[in-house]
Structure formats: C-alpha cells, structure tokens
Phi, psi and omega in degrees: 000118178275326161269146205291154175311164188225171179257163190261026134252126202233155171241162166242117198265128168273118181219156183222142175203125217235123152215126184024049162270025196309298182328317188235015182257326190285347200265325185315302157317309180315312189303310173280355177248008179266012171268146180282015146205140209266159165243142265268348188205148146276024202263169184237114168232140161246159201247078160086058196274120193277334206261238222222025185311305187303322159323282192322284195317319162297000176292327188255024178296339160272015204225347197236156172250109181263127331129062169249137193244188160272126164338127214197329178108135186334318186284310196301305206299313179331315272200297178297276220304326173301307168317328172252004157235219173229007183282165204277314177242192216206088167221143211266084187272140139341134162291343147285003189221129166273150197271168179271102208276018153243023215294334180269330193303292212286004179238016173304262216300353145312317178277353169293336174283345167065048145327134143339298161199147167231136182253123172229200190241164190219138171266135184320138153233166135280174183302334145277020169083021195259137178319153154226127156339021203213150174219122177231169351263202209222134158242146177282176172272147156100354196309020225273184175311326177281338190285315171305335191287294155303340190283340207277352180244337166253316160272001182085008199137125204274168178281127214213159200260178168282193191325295229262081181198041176172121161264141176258166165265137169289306192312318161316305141324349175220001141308306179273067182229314197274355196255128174302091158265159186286097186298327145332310178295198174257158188282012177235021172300250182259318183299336167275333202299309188291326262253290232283335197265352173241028151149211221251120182273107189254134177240137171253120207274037163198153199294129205229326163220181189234148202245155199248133189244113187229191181261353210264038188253102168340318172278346144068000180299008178230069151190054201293142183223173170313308176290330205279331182263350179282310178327302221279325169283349165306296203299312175326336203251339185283337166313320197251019136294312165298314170318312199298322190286318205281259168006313188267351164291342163231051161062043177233141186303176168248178177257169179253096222256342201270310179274349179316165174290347175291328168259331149312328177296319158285336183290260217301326147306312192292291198315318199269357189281333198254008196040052171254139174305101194305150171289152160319307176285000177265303194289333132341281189307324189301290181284332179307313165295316145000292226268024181215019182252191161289016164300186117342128204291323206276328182290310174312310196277299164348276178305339184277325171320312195301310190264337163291304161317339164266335159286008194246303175319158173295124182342272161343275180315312164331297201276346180298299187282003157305307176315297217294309198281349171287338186252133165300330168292345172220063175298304212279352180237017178322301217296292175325316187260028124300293185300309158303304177320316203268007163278333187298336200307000000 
C-alpha cells in the first residue's frame, strides 16, 4: 500500500458533472437523492454549460451543492466538486447516466475494507431510459489489483467500467489534484488506469447504474470511423504518458503500451474500416494478448475470434463486425455474431 491506511469509517459524496445534458441531468440528480441509504453530500457541477442545464439544475438547489464553472473539461469539474468537499470516497455520475437506487446500499460494506476503488458494472439504456440488453464489463473471480496491473501491459488497460461505474477514495484523488494532469481528460482516464498500483482495487459483478446510449455521447464509441480510432489512439497514448509520469516518481515501471491489445485493436479496425483485410498476424498478436488476460473465459475466446475472423471474412463483413463489436447493445453476444458472420462467407 503506497498510500496511508483510512478508518473504517467513511461518508460518501455524490456528484454529477453536467455539460449541456438539460435533457438528461434532472434524472441523473434524481437517482442520486432518491438511494435507499442517502449520500452524506451532493453536488452537481457544470461545466460551462451553453444550452439551458444551469435552469434545470436550480431546480434542486435546495436539496444540492450547485457547482458553476467556466468550461474546463471533464477531470476540471471532477476535480472543482472535490475541492469542495471532506467525504471519504467519490463517486462521479455522467450526466447522462443514472445510479441505481441501491446502488450505496449495495456497496457499504465494501467500502469498509477502504478500498482504493470499487468498479461494478452498468446496465445499457437508451436515449429514453428503455433497458438494452447488454451489462459490461464482466470481471472474472479473483480479479484483483495485481491481475489489473498485468492486465494495464498486456491490454493497455485493465478491465474497467466507465465513469459513473466506479468510487474512488477522495485522498487518492487529490493525490493526482497535485499532479499536472490534462484536466481536459476524462475522469475514467488516468485515475483509473493508475488506481490498481496504489492498493486495492474490488469489482463487483452487479449492475449499480445505467449508462445511457445516445447519439449526443462524447465518446461516439458505437460509431467507428477512422478518423474516432486515430482520436482514440492520441488520447491513449497522451493518458499514459501521464500515467507513466505519475508510476515513475514512485519508482514503478510503467507498462509498454505499443504491442498492447489496445492498440492492435485500432490497427485491425482502421484496416476493415478502411475496407482493407487486417493481417492474420496483427489478429494473431491481438489474441495473444487477449488469451492471458483478465477477461472472462467467454470474452477471451470471443475476442480472439472476432480479431482473427476479420482477416479471413470478405471486407464488407469485416466493417460489419467492427460495427458489432463497437455496439453496446450487443457487448454480451460477440461470440454469437462472430460465429454467424463467418458462416455467411
């Protein structure tokens, strides 16, 4: 443990950070003052928001700590709600994604062992808050902090949920508050990517919020284009520079990120995308990384299929399954849509 031990009594803070979600922020709040053990602080900060969100938000001012800034980028709002409060942990919702109203119940007693962080999984909605068919990401048993560390060397990032899928200890968090970070990034960014080398990481195999599948979603992930994997390997590689700054002040390797799966993964998109056949040996090098990590056994065998399987199928099939594997709603059947695709040849 690099950072000092905490008592095992904690308050906990609910925060939402809002940029032009009006649409979707009053439900985001609602979730959080609506758990069936309430949490000890609220706040909503926006982040320069232009459309009419800051309305919305004053509705609940009495029930809320409202937070308004000048546009600063996702980690900066993260980062102002921090500043303002003294609770022991941290958890962050999207503003477009809703918590789960036992979702603090169902993690007290977790948080009593005074995790680093805990990660649980989130269920697919739609832009109108109707169920999708999909729970990500899936943690194997046994997952722990040294298995993310390897996973952070062989897949480029261990398996890990998004934002509003994961509490932090506010000390950790302010730890990297003294650290030059891109503030601009995202808050599931380097704090998460770093969490597992400075104690203990716990994941829970149940859904606690719901992440919302819209077209107005910054991440554009179920809408691969050429230019979105060339986007996604900038920021990858500027994340884990930083990361990398942070690891070597305290006298830890960082991993080698370049053969990761993570990045091999854009090589083999950008290739059926561009409706060229990716090589056998790029989808080779894929599974091999693949096949030692902390997916799941049903994931492991999937994905390696998936990426072996674009060099053999017909172009046209090839950007299909790209798409497929890109869409939230059908994370949980790849293995199935591998499997018909490469029969259709």
């Amino acid at each position: 443990m690099i950072l000092e031990s905490r008592a095992s009594a904690f308050r906990v803070v609910g925060v939402v950070v809002n940029y032009n979600y009006e649409r979707y922020v009053a439900s985001a709040i609602r979730s959080l003052l609506e758990q069936t053990i309430p949490f000890d602080e609220i706040i909503v900060v926006d982040d320069g928001s232009t459309d009419s969100s800051r309305d919305v938000i004053a509705e609940f001012a009495d029930r809320v700590t409202v937070i308004s800034k000048e546009n600063g980028g996702p980690l900066s709002a993260a980062f102002a709600a921090l500043d303002a409060t003294d609770c022991d942990y941290f958890y962050l919702l999207d503003a477009d994604d809703v918590a789960e109203p036992d979702l603090l119940e169902s993690l007290g007693d977790l948080l009593q062992s005074c995790p680093v962080k805990v990660q649980f999984q989130l269920r697919s909605m739609d832009e109108t808050g109707t169920a999708i068919d999909s729970v990500f990401p899936s943690y194997r048993a046994g997952y722990d902090s040294a298995s993310m560390i390897d996973d952070n060397g062989t897949l480029g990032f261990y398996v890990c949920a998004p934002t509003s899928g994961n509490v932090f200890w506010t000390d950790y968090l302010r730890f990297l508050r003294n650290r030059d970070l891109d503030e601009r990034g995202a808050y599931d960014g380097v704090p998460a990517q770093v969490a597992p080398y400075f104690g203990d990481v716990v994941s829970v195999n149940q859904p606690l919020a719901r992440y919302r599948v819209h077209a107005a979603s910054k991440s554009s992930w179920g809408n691969p284009t050429v230019e979105l994997m060339d986007r996604e390997l900038t920021r990858y590689r500027s994340r884990w520079e930083q990361a990398e700054s942070i690891l070597r002040d305290k006298g830890m390797t960082p991993p080698r990120i370049e053969s990761s799966a993570y990045v091999l993964e854009r090589f083999l998109m950008k290739d059926a995308l561009q409706g060229r056949r990716p090589t056998l040996r790029t989808g080779i090098r894929y599974a091999a990384a693949v096949s030692g990590s902390g997916y799941t056994l049903s994931q492991r065998v999937a994905f390696s299929l998936w990426a072996i399987s674009l060099s053999i199928v017909p172009a046209r099939i090839s950007r299909e399954m790209v798409e497929k594997r890109r869409s939230a709603a059908k994370r949980g059947r790849i293995l199935a849509a591998v499997t018909r695709l490469a029969r259709s040849r």
